[in-house]
C-alpha positions in Angstrom: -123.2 -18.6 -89.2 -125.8 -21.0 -89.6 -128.5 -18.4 -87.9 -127.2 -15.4 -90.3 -128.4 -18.0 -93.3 -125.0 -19.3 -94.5 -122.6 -15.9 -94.0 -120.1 -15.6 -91.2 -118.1 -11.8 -90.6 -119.5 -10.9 -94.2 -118.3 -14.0 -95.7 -120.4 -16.3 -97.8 -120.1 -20.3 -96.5 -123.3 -21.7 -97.4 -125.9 -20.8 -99.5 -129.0 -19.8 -97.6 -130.6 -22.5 -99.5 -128.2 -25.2 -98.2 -128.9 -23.9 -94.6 -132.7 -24.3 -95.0 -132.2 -27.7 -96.1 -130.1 -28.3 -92.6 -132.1 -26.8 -90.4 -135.6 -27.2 -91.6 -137.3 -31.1 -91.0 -136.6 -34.2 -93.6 -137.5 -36.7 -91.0 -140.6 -36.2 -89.3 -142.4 -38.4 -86.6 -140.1 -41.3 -86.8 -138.9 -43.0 -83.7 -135.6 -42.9 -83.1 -134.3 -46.3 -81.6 -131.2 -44.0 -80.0 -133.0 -41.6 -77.7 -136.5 -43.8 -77.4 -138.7 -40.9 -78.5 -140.4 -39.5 -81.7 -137.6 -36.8 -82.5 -137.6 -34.9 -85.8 -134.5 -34.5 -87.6 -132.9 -32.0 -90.2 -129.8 -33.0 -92.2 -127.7 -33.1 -89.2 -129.4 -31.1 -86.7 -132.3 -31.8 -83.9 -135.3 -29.8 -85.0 -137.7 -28.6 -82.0 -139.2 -31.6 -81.5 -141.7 -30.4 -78.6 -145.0 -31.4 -80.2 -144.6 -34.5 -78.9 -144.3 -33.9 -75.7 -140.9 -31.7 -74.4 -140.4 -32.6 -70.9 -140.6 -36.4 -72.0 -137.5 -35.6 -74.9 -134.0 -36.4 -73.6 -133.1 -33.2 -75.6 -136.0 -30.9 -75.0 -135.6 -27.0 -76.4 -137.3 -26.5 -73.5 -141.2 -25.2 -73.8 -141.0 -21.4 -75.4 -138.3 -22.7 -78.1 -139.3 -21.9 -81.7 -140.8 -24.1 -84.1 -137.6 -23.4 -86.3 -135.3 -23.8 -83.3 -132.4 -26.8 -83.9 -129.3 -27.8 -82.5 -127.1 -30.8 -81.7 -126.2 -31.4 -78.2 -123.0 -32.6 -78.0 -121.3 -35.5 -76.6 -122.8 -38.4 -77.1 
């Protein structure tokens, strides 16, 4: 849903607006005191964060992830 911009099976959820907000950086550079690292952050979501160094991230995207890739990984 959130890759198709807000619409799931041709129903509206989100505005695509509302997803770009989500997915797109509001904290940038900071280090985060949980994982130890510079990580940036959208409204929720890990943004690619491999600028600063992927293989040292506890979280990497791995090194041919998008700029624009994001995620949340899970259990902790």
């Amino acid at each position: 849903m959130l890759l198709n911009g807000g619409e799931l099976g041709g129903v509206r959820l989100l505005k695509p607006e509302t997803v770009a907000m989500f997915t797109s950086p509001q904290r940038v550079g900071m280090y985060d005191e949980t994982f130890r690292h510079k990580i940036d952050w959208g409204l929720g979501f890990l943004i690619n964060s491999n600028k600063y160094g992927y293989k040292a991230l506890p979280y990497s995207m791995g090194p041919h992830a998008s700029d624009r890739a994001f995620g949340h990984h899970g259990f902790q």
